[in-house]
C-alpha positions in Angstrom: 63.5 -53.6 -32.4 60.1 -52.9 -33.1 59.3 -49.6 -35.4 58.5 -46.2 -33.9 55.1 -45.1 -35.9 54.7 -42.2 -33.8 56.5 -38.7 -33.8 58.2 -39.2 -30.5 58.8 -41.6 -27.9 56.7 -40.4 -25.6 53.6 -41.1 -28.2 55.2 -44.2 -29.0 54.9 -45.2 -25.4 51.3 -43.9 -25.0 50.4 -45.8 -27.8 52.0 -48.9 -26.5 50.5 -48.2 -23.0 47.1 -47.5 -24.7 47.2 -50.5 -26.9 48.1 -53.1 -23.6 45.1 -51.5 -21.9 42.6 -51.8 -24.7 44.4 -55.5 -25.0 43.5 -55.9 -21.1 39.4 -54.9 -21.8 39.1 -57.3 -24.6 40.4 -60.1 -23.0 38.5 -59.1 -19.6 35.3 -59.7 -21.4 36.3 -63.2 -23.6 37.7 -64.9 -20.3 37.9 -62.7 -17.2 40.4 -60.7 -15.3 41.7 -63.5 -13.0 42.5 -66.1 -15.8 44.5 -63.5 -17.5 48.0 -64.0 -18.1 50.8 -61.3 -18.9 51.8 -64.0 -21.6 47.9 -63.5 -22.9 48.6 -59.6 -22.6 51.3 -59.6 -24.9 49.8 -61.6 -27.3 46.7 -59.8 -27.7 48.6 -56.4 -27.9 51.0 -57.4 -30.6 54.2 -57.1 -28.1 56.5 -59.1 -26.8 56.3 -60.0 -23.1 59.7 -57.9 -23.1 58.0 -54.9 -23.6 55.2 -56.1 -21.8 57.2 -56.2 -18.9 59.0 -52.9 -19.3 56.0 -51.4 -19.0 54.3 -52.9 -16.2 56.2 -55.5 -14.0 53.7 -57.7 -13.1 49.8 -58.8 -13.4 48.9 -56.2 -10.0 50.4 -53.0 -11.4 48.7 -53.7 -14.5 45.7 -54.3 -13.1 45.7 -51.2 -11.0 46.7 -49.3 -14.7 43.5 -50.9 -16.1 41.3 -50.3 -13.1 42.5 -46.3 -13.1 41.7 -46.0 -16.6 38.2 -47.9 -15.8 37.6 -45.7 -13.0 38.2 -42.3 -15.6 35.7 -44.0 -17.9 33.4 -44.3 -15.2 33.6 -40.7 -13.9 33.5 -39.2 -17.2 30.3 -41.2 -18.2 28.8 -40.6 -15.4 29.8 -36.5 -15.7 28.2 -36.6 -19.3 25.2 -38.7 -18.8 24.1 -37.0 -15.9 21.5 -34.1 -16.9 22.2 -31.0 -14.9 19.9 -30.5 -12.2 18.8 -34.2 -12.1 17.5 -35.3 -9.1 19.0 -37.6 -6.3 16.8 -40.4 -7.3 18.1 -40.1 -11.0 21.7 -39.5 -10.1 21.4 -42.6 -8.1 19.8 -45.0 -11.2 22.7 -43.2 -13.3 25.4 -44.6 -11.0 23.7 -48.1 -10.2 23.4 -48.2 -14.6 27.0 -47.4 -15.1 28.2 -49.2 -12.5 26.4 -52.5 -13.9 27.2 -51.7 -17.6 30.9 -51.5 -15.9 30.8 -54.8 -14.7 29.4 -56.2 -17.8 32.1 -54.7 -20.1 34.8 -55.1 -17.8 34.3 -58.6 -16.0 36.2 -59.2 -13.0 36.1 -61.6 -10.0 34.9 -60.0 -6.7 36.8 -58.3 -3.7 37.7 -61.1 -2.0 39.7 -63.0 -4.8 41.1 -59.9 -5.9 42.8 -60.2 -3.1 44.0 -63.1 -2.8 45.0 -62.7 -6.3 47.1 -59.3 -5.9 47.5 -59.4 -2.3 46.9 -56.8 0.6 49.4 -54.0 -0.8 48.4 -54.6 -3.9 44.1 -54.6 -3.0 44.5 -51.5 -1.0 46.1 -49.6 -4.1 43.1 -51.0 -5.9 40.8 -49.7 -3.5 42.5 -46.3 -3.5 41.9 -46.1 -7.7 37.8 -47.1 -7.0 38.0 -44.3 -4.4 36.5 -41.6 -6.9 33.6 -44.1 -7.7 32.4 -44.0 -3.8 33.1 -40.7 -3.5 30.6 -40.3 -6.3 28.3 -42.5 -4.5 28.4 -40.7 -1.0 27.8 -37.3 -2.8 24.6 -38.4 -4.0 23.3 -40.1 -0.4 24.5 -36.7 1.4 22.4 -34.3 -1.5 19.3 -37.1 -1.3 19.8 -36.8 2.8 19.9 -32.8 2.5 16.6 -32.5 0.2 15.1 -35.0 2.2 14.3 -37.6 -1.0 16.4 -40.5 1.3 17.0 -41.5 4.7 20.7 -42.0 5.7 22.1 -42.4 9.0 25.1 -43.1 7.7 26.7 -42.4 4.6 29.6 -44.4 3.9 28.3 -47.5 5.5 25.0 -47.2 3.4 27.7 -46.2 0.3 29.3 -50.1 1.3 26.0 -51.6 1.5 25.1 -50.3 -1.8 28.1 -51.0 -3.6 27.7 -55.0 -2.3 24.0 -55.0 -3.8 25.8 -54.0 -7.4 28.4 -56.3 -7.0 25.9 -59.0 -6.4 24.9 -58.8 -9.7 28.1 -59.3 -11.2 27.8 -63.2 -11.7 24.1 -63.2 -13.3 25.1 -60.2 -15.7 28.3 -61.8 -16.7 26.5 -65.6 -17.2 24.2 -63.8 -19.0 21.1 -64.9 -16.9 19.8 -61.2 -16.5 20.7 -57.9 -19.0 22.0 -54.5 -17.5 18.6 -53.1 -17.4 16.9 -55.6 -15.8 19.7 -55.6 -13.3 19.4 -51.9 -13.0 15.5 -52.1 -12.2 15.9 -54.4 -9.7 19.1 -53.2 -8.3 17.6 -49.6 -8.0 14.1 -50.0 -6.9 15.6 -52.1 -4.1 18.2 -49.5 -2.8 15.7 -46.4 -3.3 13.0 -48.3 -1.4 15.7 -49.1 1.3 16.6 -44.9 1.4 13.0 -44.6 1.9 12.7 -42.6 -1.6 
């Protein structure tokens, strides 16, 4: 039995929790979310796949763990990066930078293998944990509407159309072919021109 370090169990498990995650990110960037295996996990963690398992049961619910502590990232980033008062234009080029830098440090394969990879129950508990991220996204439409800076008939479709543009991205930032801010420029300049800013 492995050696408690911590001063409960309830640290101890944090800690374990925390270092499978932290496992999870590197190997997301060496060789992908898909081709991860729970065997990898454990390996890169220092655990066995006993306590691998104990802790999440299989490769979806440790996605989804990853993915909510992704998504907390995000939100905080994007809470302290932000300047107060920034315009909708800015908030916008904040989100489409984070957003791009996520996908960069965190690589993973698009929505459509994801779910055929986790499957519908699975996928829709993903979608759930990214829900923050669009909520974010539709904030910034609705204030850029209100001042007038963009032109949106409707928000969460133009939120969806938006979020496919970053995603389309993914590939040529991950290969290497194009950096984050030359992704950003182009991704940005597209979508304000589109909102008419």
């Amino acid at each position: 039995m492995p050696r408690i370090s911590a001063a409960t169990i309830g640290e101890h498990r944090a800690q374990t929790r925390d270092r499978i995650l932290q496992a999870v990110s590197r190997l997301s960037r060496a060789q992908g979310i898909d081709a991860i295996s729970m065997t990898d996990v454990a390996h890169e963690a220092a655990i066995t796949r006993t306590v691998l398992y104990n802790y999440y049961p299989d490769k979806a619910a440790l996605l989804l763990a990853f993915t909510e502590r992704v998504t907390s990232y995000f939100i905080e980033s994007y809470e302290r990066e932000l300047p107060t008062g920034a315009s909708p234009a800015d908030r916008l080029r904040a989100f489409v930078r984070l957003q791009l830098a996520g996908l960069l440090a965190h690589p993973h394969p698009g929505a459509a293998d994801l779910s055929a990879t986790l499957g519908p129950a699975a996928y829709q508990q993903l979608a759930e944990h990214v829900a923050p991220m669009q909520r974010i996204l539709a904030d910034i439409l609705v204030s850029g509407a209100d001042s007038g800076d963009f032109q949106v008939s409707d928000v969460a479709a133009t939120a969806r159309m938006i979020l496919a543009v970053i995603g389309a991205e993914r590939v040529p930032l991950i290969s290497g072919t194009v950096t984050v801010e030359a992704a950003e420029e182009r991704v940005a300049g597209f979508v304000l021109r589109a909102l008419g800013a």
